[in-house]
N, C-alpha and C positions, 0 to 999 in steps of 0.2 A: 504494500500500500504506500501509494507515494505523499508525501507534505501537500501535495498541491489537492488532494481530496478535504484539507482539513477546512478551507472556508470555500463555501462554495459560489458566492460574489465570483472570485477569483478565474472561476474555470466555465463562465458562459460559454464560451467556443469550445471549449474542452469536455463538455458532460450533455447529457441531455437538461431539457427545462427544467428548474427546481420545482418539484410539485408541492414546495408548501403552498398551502392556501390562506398564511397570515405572513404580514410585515415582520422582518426581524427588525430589530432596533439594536444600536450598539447599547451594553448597558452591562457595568461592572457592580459585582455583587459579591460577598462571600455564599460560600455553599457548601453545605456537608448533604455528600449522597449515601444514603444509607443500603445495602444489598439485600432484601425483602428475604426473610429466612433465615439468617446468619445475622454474625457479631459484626461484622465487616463492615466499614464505611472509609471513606474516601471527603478529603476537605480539597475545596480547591474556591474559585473563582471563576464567574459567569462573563463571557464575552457579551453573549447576546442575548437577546430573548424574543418569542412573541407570545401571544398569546397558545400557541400550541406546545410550546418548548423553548429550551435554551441548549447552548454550548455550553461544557465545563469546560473550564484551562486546568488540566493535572498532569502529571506526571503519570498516575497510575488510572485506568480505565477499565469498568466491568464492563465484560460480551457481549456484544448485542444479541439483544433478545433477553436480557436481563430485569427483571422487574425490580424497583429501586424504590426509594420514598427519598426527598429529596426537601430541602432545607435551605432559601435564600433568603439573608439578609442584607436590608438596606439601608441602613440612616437607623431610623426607629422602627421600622417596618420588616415584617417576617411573613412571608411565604412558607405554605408546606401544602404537596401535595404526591402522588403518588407517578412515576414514571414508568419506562421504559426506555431502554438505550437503542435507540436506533443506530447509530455508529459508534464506533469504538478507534479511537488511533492511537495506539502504543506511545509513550512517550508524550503525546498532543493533549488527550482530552475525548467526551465525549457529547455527542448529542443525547437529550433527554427529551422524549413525549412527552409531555402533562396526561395524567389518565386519573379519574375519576378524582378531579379538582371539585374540593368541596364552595358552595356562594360564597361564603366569607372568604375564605382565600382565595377564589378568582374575584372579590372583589378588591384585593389588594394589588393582585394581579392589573387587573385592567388602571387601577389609579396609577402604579408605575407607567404604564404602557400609555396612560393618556397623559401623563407628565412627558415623557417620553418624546411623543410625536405633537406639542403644545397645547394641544385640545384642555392643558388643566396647569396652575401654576404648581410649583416646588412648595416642599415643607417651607413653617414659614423661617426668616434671615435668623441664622444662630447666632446667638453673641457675639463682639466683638472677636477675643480671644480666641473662638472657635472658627472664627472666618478665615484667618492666614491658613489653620490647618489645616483645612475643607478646600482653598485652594490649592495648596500644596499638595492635599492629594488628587485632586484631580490633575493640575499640573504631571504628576507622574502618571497615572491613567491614563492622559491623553500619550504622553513617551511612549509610553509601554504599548499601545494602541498602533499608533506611528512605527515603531520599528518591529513587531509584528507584522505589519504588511507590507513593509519594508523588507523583510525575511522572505515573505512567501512570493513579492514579487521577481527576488533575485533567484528564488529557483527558479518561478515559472519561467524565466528567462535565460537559463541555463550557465549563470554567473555564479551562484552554488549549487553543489549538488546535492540531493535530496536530504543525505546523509549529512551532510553540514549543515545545511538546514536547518533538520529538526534537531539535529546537539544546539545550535545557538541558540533556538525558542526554548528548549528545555531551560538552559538557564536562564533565558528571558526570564521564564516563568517561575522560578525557583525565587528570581531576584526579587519579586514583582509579589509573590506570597509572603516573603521575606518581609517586605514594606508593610505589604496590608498589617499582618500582623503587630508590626508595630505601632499602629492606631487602631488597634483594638483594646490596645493596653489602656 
């Protein structure tokens, strides 16, 4: 499986039509996917989202076909609802289905997604104090954003090779969890 399967933006001439049938939206979150049946879980961080699903950015990815329950947080706001793993990329991350989202949490769902696409304004302005920080991370968000597609456009164009590639997004995202983590503190 090549890096260039990982965002699919990327490969219109290279794949058939993407059959979602809802907008993705860029949109960084933390995430803990849970493996439905087991002890095992997986923490990472959401690229995207729509209302049908999201991308994780992890290191570690369960099989597609996987049934999961899944866990995003945003600001003040928590998501949880039940998935499955439509894709899987070693090293990259996965895609997640949303399956039997309960009203309250698609209706947490849809507030991100109507912030999202302007249809609804942001939580309201945080404190002074808290506003350099909330830029700061976005600031890095956007970096981390930027040289992710930066990455995947120097394979698609055969200036790296898939293999270097995805060793450099790995630690993108290594670096990039590494951050988050330290504004959760």
């Amino acid at each position: 499986m090549t890096i260039l399967k990982m965002k699919d933006e990327y490969l219109s001439d290279c794949v058939s039509p993407d059959p979602r049938r809802h907008v993705r939206y860029s949109f960084t979150s933390a995430v803990k996917v849970h493996l439905s049946g087991s002890s095992t879980s997986i923490q990472g961080r959401t690229s995207d989202v729509s209302r049908e699903g999201c991308f994780v950015d992890t290191t570690s990815s369960f099989p597609v076909g996987s049934s999961v329950t899944l866990r995003l947080t945003k600001d003040n706001g928590t998501f949880e609802a039940g998935g499955e793993v439509v894709y899987s990329l070693s090293g990259m991350g996965m895609g997640v289905k949303f399956v039997g989202v309960p009203a309250e949490q698609l209706a947490t769902l849809e507030k991100w997604i109507a912030e999202l696409n302007g249809e609804a304004s942001a939580e309201p302005a945080l404190p002074a104090s808290s506003e350099q920080s909330r830029a700061q991370a976005i600031d890095e968000n956007t970096e981390y954003d930027v040289l992710s597609e930066l990455l995947i456009e120097l394979v698609k164009k055969g200036v790296l090779s898939n293999e270097k590639g995805k060793e450099m997004l790995q630690k993108l995202n290594c670096q990039q969890q590494a951050k988050s983590s330290l504004f959760l503190v």
